[in-house]
C-alpha positions in Angstrom: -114.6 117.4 -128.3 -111.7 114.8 -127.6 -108.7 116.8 -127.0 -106.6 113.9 -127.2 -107.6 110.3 -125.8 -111.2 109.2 -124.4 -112.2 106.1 -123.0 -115.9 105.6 -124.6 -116.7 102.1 -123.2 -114.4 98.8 -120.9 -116.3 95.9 -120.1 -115.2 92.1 -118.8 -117.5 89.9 -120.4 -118.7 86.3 -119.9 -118.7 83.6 -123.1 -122.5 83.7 -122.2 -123.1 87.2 -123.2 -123.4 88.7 -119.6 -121.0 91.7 -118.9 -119.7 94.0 -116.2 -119.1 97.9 -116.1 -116.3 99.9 -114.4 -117.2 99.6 -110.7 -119.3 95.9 -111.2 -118.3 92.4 -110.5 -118.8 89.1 -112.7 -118.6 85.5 -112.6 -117.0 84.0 -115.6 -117.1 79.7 -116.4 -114.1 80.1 -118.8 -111.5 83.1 -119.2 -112.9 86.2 -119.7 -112.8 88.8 -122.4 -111.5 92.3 -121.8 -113.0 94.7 -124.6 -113.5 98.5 -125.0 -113.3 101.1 -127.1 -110.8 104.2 -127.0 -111.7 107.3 -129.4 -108.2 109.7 -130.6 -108.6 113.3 -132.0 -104.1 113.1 -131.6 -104.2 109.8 -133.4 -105.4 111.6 -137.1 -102.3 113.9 -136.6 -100.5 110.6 -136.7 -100.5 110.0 -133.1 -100.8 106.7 -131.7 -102.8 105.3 -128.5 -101.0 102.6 -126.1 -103.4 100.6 -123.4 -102.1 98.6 -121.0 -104.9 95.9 -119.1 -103.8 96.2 -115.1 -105.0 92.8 -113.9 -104.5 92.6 -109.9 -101.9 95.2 -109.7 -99.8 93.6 -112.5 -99.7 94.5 -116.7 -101.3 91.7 -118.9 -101.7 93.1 -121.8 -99.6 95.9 -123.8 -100.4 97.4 -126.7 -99.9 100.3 -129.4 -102.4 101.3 -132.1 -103.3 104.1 -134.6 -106.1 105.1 -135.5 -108.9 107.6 -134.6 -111.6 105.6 -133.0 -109.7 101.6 -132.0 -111.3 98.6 -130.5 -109.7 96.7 -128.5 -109.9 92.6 -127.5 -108.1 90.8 -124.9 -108.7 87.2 -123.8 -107.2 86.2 -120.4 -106.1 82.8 -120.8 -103.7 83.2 -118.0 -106.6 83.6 -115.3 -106.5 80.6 -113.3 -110.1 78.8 -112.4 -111.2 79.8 -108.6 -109.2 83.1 -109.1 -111.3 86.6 -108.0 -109.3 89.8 -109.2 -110.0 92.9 -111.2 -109.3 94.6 -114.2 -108.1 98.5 -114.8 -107.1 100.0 -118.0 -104.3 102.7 -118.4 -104.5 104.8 -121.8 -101.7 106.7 -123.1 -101.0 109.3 -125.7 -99.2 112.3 -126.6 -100.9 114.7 -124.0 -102.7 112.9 -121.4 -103.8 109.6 -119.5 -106.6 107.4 -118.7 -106.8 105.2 -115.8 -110.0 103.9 -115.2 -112.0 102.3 -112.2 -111.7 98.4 -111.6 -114.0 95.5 -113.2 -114.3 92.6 -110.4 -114.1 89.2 -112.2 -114.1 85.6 -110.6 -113.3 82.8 -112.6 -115.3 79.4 -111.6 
């Protein structure tokens, strides 16, 4: 029963297909792809989810969305080659917040 927001999946994934999990690390050849999936009992009430993609301590990636169950895509093209950092999301709505554990990425 989601009482307001849950967080059903967050991976970083590779262009080849390979992906990490919340606590995991990955090497990446080209910018990586932030994806997951966030599931909102509030948002049929007409409530709206905001997620935020932490990379390294600093926001990359704000955004607002209705909808009951809402995938989400983010490509860092800002990652700079030889870079290791991680990736954290922060959910938001009405009644409560998310913050999930770091992905570990390293771009080559």
């Amino acid at each position: 029963d989601v009482k307001c927001v849950a967080l059903e999946s967050f991976t970083v994934e590779a262009d080849d297909g390979r992906c990490a999990q919340m606590g995991e690390e990955i090497e990446v050849t080209s910018p990586p792809r932030i994806r997951f999936r966030t599931v909102s009992e509030d948002a049929l009430k007409g409530g709206a989810t905001q997620a935020r993609i932490i990379r390294g301590g600093f926001e990359v990636y704000k955004e607002r969305r209705e909808g009951a169950a809402v995938d989400w895509t983010f490509d860092d093209t800002s990652l700079k080659r030889g870079e290791r950092t991680y990736y954290r999301l922060e959910i938001d709505c009405r009644t409560n917040r998310i913050a999930s554990n770091p992905i570990f990425a390293t771009y080559k």
